[in-house]
C-alpha positions as CSV (number, residue, x, y, z in Angstrom):
1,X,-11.4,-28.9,22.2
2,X,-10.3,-25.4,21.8
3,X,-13.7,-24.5,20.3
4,X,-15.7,-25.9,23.0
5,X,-13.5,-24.6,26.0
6,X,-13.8,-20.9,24.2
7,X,-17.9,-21.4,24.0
8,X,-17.8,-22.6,27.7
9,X,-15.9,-19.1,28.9
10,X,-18.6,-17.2,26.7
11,X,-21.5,-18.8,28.5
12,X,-19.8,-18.1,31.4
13,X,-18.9,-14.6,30.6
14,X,-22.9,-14.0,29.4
15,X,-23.7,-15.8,33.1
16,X,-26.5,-18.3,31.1
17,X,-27.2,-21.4,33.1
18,X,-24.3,-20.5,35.5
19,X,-25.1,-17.9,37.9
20,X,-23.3,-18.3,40.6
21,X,-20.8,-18.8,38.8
22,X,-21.1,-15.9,37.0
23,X,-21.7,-13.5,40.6
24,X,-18.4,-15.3,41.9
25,X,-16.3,-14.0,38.7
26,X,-18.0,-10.1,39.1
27,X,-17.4,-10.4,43.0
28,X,-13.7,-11.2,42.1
29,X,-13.5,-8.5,39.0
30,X,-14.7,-6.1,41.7
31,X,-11.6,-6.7,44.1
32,X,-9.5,-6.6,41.5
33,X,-10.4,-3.4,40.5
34,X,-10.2,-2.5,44.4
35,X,-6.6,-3.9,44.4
36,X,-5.2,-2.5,41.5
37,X,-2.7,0.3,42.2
38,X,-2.6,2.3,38.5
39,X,0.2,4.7,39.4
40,X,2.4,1.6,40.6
41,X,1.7,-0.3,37.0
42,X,2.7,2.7,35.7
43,X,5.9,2.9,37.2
44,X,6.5,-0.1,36.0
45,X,6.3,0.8,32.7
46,X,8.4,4.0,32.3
47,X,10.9,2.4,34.5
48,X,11.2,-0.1,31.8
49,X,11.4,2.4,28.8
50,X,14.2,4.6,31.5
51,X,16.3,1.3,32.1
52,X,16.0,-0.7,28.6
53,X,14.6,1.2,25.7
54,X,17.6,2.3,23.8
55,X,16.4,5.1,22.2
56,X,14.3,6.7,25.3
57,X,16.5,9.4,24.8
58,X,15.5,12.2,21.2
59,X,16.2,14.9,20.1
60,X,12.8,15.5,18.4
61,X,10.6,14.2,21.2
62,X,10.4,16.2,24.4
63,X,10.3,12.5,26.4
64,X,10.2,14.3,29.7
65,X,7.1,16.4,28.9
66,X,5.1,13.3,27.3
67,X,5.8,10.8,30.2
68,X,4.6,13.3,32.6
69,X,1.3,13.9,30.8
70,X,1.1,10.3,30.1
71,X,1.6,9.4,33.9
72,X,-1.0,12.3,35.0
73,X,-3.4,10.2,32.2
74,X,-2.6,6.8,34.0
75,X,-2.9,7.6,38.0
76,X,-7.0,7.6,36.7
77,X,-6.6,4.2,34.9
78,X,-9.6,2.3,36.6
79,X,-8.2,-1.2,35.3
80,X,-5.4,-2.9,33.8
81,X,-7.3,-2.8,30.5
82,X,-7.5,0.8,30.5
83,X,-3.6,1.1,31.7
84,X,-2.3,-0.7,29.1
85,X,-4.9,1.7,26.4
86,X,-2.6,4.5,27.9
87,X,0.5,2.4,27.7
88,X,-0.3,1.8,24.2
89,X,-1.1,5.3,22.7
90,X,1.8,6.1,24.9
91,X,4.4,4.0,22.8
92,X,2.8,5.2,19.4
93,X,4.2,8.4,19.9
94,X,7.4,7.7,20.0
95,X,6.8,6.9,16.1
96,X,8.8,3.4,16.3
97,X,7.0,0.6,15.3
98,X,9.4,-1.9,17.3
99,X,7.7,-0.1,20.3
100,X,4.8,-2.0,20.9
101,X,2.3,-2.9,24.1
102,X,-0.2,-5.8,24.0
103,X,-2.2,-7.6,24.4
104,X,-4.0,-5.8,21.5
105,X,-7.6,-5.0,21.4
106,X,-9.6,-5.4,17.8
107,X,-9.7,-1.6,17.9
108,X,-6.3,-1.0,17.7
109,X,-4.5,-0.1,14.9
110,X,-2.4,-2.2,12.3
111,X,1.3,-2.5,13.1
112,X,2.7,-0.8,10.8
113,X,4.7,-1.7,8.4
114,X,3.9,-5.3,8.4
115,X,0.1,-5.2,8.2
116,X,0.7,-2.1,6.4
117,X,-0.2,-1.3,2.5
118,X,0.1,2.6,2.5
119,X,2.3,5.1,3.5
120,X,1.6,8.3,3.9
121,X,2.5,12.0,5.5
122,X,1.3,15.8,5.1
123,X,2.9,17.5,2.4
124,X,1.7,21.7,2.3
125,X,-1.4,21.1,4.6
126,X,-2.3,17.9,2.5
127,X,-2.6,14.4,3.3
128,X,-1.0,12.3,0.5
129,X,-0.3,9.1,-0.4
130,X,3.6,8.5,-0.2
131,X,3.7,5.2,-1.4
132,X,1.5,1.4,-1.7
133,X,2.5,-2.1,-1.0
134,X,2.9,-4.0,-4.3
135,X,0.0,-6.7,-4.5
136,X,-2.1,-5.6,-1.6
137,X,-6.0,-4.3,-1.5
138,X,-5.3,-0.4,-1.6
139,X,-2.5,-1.5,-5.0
140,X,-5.6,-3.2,-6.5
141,X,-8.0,-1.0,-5.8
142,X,-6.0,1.6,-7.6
143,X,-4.3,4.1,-5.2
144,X,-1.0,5.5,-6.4
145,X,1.3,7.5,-5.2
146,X,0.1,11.1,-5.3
147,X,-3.5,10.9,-4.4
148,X,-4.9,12.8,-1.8
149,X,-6.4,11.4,1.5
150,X,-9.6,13.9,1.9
151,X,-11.3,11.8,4.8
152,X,-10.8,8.4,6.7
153,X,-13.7,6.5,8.0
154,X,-15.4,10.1,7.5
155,X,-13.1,11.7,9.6
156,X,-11.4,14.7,7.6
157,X,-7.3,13.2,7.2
158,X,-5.9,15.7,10.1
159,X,-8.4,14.4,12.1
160,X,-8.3,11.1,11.4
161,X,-4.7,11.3,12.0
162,X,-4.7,12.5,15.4
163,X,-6.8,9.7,16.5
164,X,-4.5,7.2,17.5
165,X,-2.9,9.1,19.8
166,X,-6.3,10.0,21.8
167,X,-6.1,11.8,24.1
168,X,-2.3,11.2,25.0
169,X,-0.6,13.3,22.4
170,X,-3.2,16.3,22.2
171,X,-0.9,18.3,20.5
172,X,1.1,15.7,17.6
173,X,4.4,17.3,16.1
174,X,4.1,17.2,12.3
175,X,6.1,13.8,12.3
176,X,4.0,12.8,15.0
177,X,1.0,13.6,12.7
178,X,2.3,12.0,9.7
179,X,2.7,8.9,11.9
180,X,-0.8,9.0,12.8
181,X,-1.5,9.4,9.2
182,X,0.1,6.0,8.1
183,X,-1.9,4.4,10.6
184,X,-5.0,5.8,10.4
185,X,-5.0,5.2,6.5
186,X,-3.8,1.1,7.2
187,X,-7.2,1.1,10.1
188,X,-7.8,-0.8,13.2
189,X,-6.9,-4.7,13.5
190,X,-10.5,-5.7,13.0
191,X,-12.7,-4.0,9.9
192,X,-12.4,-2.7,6.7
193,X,-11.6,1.1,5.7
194,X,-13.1,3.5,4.2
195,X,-10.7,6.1,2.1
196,X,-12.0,9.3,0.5
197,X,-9.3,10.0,-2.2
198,X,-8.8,12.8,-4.6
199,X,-6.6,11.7,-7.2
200,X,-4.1,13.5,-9.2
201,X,-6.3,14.0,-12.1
202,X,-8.8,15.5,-9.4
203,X,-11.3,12.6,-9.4
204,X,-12.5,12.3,-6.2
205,X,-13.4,8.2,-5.3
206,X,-14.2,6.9,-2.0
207,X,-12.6,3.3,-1.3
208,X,-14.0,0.6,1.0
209,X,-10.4,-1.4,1.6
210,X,-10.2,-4.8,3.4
211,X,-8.5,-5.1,6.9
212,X,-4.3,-5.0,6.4
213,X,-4.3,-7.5,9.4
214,X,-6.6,-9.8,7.6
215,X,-4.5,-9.5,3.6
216,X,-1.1,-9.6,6.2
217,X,-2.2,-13.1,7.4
218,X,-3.2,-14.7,4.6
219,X,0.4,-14.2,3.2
220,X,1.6,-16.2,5.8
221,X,1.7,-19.3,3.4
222,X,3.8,-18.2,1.0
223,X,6.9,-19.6,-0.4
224,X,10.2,-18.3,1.9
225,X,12.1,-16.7,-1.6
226,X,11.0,-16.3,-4.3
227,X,13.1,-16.2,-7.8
228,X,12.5,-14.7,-10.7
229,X,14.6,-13.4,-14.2
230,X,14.2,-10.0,-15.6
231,X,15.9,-7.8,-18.3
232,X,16.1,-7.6,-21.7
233,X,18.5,-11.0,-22.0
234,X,16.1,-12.7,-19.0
235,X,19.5,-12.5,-17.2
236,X,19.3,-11.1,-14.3
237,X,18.0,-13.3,-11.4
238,X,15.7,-11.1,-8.9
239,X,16.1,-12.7,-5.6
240,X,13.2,-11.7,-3.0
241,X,12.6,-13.0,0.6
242,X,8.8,-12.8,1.2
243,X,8.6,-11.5,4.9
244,X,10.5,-15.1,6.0
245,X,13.5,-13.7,7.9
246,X,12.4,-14.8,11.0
247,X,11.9,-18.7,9.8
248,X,15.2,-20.3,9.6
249,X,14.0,-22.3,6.4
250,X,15.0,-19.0,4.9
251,X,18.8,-19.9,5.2
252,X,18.4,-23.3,2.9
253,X,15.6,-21.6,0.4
254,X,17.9,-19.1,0.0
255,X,20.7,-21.0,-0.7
256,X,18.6,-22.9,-3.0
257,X,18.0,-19.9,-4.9
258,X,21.3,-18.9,-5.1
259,X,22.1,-22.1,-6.9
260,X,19.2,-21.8,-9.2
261,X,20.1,-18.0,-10.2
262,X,24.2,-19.0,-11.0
263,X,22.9,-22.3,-12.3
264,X,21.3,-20.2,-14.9
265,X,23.9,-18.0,-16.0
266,X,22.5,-14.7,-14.0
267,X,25.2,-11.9,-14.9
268,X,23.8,-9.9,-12.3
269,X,21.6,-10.4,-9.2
270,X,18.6,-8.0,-7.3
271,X,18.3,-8.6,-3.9
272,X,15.1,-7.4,-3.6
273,X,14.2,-6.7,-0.1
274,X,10.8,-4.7,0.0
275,X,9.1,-7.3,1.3
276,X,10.4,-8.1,4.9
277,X,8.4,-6.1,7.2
278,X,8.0,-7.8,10.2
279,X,12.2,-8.5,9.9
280,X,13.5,-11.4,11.3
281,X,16.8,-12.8,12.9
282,X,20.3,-12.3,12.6
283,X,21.4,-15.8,11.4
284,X,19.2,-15.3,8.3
285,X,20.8,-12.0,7.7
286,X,24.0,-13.4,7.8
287,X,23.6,-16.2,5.9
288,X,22.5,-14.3,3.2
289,X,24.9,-11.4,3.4
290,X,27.6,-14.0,3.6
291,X,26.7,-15.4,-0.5
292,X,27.8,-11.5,-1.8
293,X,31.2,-11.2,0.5
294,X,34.5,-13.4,0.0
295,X,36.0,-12.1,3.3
296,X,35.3,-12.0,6.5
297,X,33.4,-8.8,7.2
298,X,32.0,-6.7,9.3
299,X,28.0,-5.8,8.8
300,X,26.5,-3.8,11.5
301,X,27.1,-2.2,15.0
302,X,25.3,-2.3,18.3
303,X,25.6,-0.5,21.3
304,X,23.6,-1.1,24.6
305,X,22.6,1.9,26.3
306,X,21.0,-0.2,29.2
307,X,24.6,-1.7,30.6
308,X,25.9,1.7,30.6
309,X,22.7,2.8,32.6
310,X,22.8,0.4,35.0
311,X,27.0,-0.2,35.3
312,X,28.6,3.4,33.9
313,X,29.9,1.4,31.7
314,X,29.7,1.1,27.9
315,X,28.9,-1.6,25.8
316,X,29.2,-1.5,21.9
317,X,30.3,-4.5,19.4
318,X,30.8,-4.9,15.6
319,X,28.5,-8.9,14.3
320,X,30.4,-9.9,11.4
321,X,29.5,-12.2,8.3
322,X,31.3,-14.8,6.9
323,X,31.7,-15.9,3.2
324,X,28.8,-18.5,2.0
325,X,28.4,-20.7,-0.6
326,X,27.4,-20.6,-3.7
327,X,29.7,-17.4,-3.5
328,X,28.3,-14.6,-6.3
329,X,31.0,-12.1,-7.1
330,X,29.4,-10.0,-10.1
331,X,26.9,-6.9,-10.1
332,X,24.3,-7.1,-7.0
333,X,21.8,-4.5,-6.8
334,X,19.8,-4.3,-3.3
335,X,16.5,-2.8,-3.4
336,X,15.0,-1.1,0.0
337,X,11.4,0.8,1.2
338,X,9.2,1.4,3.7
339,X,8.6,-2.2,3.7
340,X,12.4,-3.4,4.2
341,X,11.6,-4.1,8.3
342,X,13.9,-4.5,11.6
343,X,16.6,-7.5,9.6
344,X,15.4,-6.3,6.5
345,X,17.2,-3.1,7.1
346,X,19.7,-4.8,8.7
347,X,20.8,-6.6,5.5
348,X,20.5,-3.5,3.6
349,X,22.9,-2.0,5.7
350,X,25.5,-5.1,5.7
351,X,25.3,-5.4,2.2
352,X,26.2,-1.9,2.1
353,X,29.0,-2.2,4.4
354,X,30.4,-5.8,3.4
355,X,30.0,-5.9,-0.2
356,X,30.3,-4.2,-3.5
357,X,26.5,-3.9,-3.8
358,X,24.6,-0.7,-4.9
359,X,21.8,0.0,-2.7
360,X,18.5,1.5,-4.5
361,X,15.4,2.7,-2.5
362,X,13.6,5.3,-0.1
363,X,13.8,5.3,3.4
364,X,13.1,2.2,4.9
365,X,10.2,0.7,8.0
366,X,12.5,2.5,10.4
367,X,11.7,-0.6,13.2
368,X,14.1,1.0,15.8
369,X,17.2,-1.5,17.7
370,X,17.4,-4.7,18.2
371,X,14.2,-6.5,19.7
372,X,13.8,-7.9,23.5
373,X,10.9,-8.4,24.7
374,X,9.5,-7.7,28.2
375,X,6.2,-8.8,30.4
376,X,5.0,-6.5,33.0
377,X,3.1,-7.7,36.5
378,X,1.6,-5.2,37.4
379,X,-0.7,-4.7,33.9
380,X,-0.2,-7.4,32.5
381,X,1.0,-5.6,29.7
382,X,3.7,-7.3,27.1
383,X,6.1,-4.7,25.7
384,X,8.7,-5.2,22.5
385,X,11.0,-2.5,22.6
386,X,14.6,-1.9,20.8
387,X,17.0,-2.8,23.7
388,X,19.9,-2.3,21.5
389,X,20.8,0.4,19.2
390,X,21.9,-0.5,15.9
391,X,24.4,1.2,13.7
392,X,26.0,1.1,9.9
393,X,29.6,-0.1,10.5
394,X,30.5,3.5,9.4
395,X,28.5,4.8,12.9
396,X,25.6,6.0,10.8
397,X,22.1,5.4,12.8
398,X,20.6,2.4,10.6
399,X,17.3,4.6,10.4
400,X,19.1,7.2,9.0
401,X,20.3,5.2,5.9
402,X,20.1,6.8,3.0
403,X,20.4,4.4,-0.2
404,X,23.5,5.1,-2.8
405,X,20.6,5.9,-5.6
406,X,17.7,7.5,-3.4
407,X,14.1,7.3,-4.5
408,X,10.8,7.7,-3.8
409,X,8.1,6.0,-4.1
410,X,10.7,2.7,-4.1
411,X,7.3,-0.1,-4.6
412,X,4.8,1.9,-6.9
413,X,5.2,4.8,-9.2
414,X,2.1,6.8,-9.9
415,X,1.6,4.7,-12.9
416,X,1.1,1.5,-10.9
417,X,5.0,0.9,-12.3
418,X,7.8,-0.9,-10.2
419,X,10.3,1.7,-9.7
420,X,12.8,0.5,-7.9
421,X,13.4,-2.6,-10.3
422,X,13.2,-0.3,-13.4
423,X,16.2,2.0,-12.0
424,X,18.1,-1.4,-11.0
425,X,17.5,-2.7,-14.5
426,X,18.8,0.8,-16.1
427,X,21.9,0.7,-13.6
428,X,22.7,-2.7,-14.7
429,X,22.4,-2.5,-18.5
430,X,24.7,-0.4,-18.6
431,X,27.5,-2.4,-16.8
């Protein structure tokens, strides 16, 4: 039924054997474009990021000076469609990839970090390669850490990288531009990618890389954890949630794997979690926190700037975990990268703050606050945005985490190696 109502709308749309139809709808687009008030829709929007978004006020953004060139861009909007373009690029630049406005178009870019597979930034006027998503098209194809992004889609990388933006952000800060960067080398929603890459060596390859969006989808259908043994003894039980903390499955399938790993004998455990991009919820965090704790604990911090906005009057709170079984009390290792997302990060922080763990990794997807999500009447837009700002118990910014052993890459050393595991595995051979 879905196929045929879809192929009745596209008739439609093409006005073939309904024309009256068809001059009806056009009449009606026309006085819609007549009604629509584009500086009002916009309102609506910044009002939303001045009331809600937790973290519309930085240090490293000049907010003010963006909006205003942003609203200037919007008064000329001649549709809701080309509102929310400006809405879109408008979020981008604020370089938080909880930030989002839909509906998307095919030509926009991949949210990144879950339909991500590169990461990458300027480093001395270069474009390189920072790190690559373990098992995706750009790992198999061969890029590693290192290599050197010469074009994109035949765009040189500066270029290419300024893109998103449009004509928004004329003028990108260099994290601005390294923003663009990561996106422009992950593409649009819909098509492949073509990379021009210099590698290390100097050999200079040109790569025609499959759509993120498309490889991100068809992991849906993996298993929730997955559990595997490593180290010299095959004792050590690797514990990794595949992108499933936002399925409350993950609560039992994690359990399950607890049982398997002590079942086993594991002396040790790797909570590997490099693979949650897109996050999840906090009763999945907890429950799994809750296995490495025997206490009560405290795990993370939020704070609500829009109450204080709207009242004067401050709201913060401390969530807490409680202890789970089957309770593991011997080494844990946690490993965290640019693909540790939104609850991902949130665990990495909790285990940090609630348990003996040592944490092991780069900096992580940065997927600012907690999540609410908002729709807008006037565009039509629907905007995600971090309503609440989130914190290490100790007051330290979650985005600003920095691991207790630091590394980068933390998925894929130049030598196509994992190094995240291999430093977890020299930490724990020598306990």
């Amino acid at each position: 039924m879905r196929k045929i109502a879809l192929g009745c709308l596209l008739l439609a749309s093409l006005g073939a054997s309904m024309p009256v139809a068809a001059q009806d709808a056009a009449s009606e687009s026309a006085q819609s474009a007549q009604a629509f008030d584009a500086a009002a829709a916009w309102d609506e929007f910044e009002q939303l990021l001045r009331d809600k978004y937790a973290y519309i006020e930085r240090d490293d953004i000049d907010v003010g000076a963006q909006l205003d060139h942003s609203r200037a861009l919007a008064a000329k909007a001649p549709d809701k469609a080309a509102l929310r373009r400006i809405m879109h690029r408008t979020a981008l630049t604020f370089m938080d990839p909880h930030l989002i406005v839909g509906p998307f178009e095919d030509d926009d870019y991949a949210i990144v970090m879950t339909a991500a597979d590169l990461d990458a930034r300027f480093e001395d006027g270069k474009a390189v390669i920072v790190d690559v998503r373990r098992g995706s098209p750009a790992s198999d194809a061969g890029l590693r850490p290192g290599d050197e992004v010469l074009s994109i889609g035949g765009k040189p990388a500066k270029a290419a990288a300024q893109a998103p933006f449009g004509e928004v952000l004329p003028d990108p800060t260099a994290a601005q531009l390294d923003y663009g960067l990561t996106l422009a080398v992950n593409g649009q929603r819909k098509g492949d990618r073509t990379l021009k890459i210099q590698s290390a060596k100097g050999q200079v390859r040109t790569f025609e890389l499959a759509s993120t969006r498309d490889w991100a989808n068809s992991l849906n259908d993996r298993k929730l954890v997955d559990l595997s043994f490593v180290g010299t003894g095959g004792d050590v039980a690797v514990l990794t949630p595949l992108n499933s903390l936002g399925d409350n499955g993950t609560i039992t399938a994690f359990d399950t794997a607890m049982k398997e790993a002590i079942g086993a004998g594991a002396r040790a455990i790797i909570l590997d979690m490099r693979e949650t991009p897109s996050g999840g919820n906090t009763e999945v965090g907890r429950s799994i926190i809750g296995h490495f704790t025997d206490r009560v604990s405290p795990y993370q911090m939020h704070r609500i700037p829009a109450l204080e906005r709207e009242f004067t009057v401050p709201r913060q709170f401390v969530e807490y975990v409680f202890p789970r079984e089957p309770r593991f009390d011997g080494p844990v290792v946690v490993l965290h990268g640019r693909w540790t997302g939104s609850m991902g990060e949130g665990i990495v922080i909790g285990m940090d703050a609630a348990t003996n763990a040592t944490t092991i990794g780069s900096n992580m997807g940065d997927l600012l606050g907690g999540l609410w999500n908002e729709q807008l009447e006037l565009s039509g837009a629907r905007v995600d945005l971090g309503g609440e700002a989130l914190f290490h118990v100790d007051g330290t910014p979650r985005e600003d985490y920095v691991a207790d052993i630091a590394i980068e890459p933390a998925s894929t050393a130049d030598d196509g190696t994992d190094p995240a595991l291999a430093e977890a595995l020299r930490l724990l051979e020598k306990r």
